[in-house]
N, C-alpha and C positions, 0 to 999 in steps of 0.2 A: 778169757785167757789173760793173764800176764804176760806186762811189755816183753819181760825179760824171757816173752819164749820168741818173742821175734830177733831174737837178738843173732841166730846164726844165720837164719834170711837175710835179716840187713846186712851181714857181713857179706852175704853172697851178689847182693847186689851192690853195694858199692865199694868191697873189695878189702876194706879197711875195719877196724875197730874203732869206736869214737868214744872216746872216758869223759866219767862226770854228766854235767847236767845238758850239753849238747847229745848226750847218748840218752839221754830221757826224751828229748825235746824230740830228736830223728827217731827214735820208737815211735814216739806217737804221732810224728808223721805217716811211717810205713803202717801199724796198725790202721788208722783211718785210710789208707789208702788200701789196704787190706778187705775192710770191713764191705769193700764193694763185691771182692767175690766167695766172702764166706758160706753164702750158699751151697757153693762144692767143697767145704770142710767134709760135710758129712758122710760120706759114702761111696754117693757116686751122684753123676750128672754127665751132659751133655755140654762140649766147651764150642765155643766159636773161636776162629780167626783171631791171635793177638791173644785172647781172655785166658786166663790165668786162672788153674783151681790149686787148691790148698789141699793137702790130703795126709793127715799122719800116718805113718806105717811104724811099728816097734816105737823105739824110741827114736826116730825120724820125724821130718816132716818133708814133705814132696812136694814139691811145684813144676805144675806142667802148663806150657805153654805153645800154640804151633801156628805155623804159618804155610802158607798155600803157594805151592810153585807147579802151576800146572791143574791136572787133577791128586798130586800128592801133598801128602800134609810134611812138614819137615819139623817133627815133635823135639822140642826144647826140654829137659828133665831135669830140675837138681834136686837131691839129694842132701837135704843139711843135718847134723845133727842135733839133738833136739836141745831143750837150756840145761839141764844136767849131765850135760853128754859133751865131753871133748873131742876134737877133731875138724877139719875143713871140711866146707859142701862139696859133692861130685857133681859134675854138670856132664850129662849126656846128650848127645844129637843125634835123629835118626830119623829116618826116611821111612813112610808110612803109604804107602799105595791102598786103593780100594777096596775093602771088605779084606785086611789085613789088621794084625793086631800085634802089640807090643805088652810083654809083662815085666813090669819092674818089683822086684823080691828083697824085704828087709827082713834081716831078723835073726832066727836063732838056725842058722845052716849047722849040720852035723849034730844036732842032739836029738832030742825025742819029742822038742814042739817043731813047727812046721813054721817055717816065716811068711809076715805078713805080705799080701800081694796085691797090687794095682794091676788091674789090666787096660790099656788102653786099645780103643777099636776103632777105626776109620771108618766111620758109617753114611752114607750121603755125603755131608757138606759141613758134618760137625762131627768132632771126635769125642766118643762116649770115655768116659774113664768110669770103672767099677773097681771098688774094695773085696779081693774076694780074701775070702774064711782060708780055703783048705786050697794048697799050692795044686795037688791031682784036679783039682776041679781046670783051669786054666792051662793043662797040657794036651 
């Protein structure tokens, strides 16, 4: 990946834009800092407490992260778009109970392709997140 596709993450997590070669330097901060959970770029996976996956949808990128209050997870979601894509990240929060599940949908609403879908699952003691294909598969 190019720095410059972390450039609307950074924005999400520290709020601001930074120009110039400080914005080189904090890319490649966040990329390495990145590079510990690119595992769950790919697909799908299994997150723990705290851990953070990466997940592109359309021309988005996703990052979910959750925390444990109880036996419920309280799932953290943003929403950025991607380095060719204008606009601010969405951050969602939401309350996740046991053998329930959460679908977050990017993409082409209203035409004749179907948008891209993360499904997220509360499963045991780790939350599964899966890529799925076709939105009817996840209703």
């Amino acid at each position: 990946m190019r720095t410059s596709d972390f450039t609307p993450l950074f924005r999400s997590i520290v709020g601001f834009d930074i120009k110039g070669p400080a914005m080189k330097v904090s890319l490649w901060a966040v990329s390495l800092a990145l590079a510990t959970i690119m595992p769950f770029a790919a697909g799908a996976g299994e997150l723990k407490p705290l851990e953070a996956g990466i997940f592109p949808l359309s021309a988005h990128t996703v990052s979910v992260y959750y925390t444990v209050s109880g036996d419920t997870f309280e799932v953290v979601t943003t929403i950025a778009p991607g380095a060719d894509a204008a606009g601010a990240p969405i951050r969602f929060v939401g309350l996740l109970p046991p053998g329930q599940k959460q679908v977050v949908s990017v993409g082409t609403f209203g035409t004749t392709g179907a948008p891209e879908t993360l499904e997220l699952v509360h499963q045991g003691g780790a939350l599964s997140a899966t890529q799925v294909k076709n939105v009817a598969a996840v209703n």
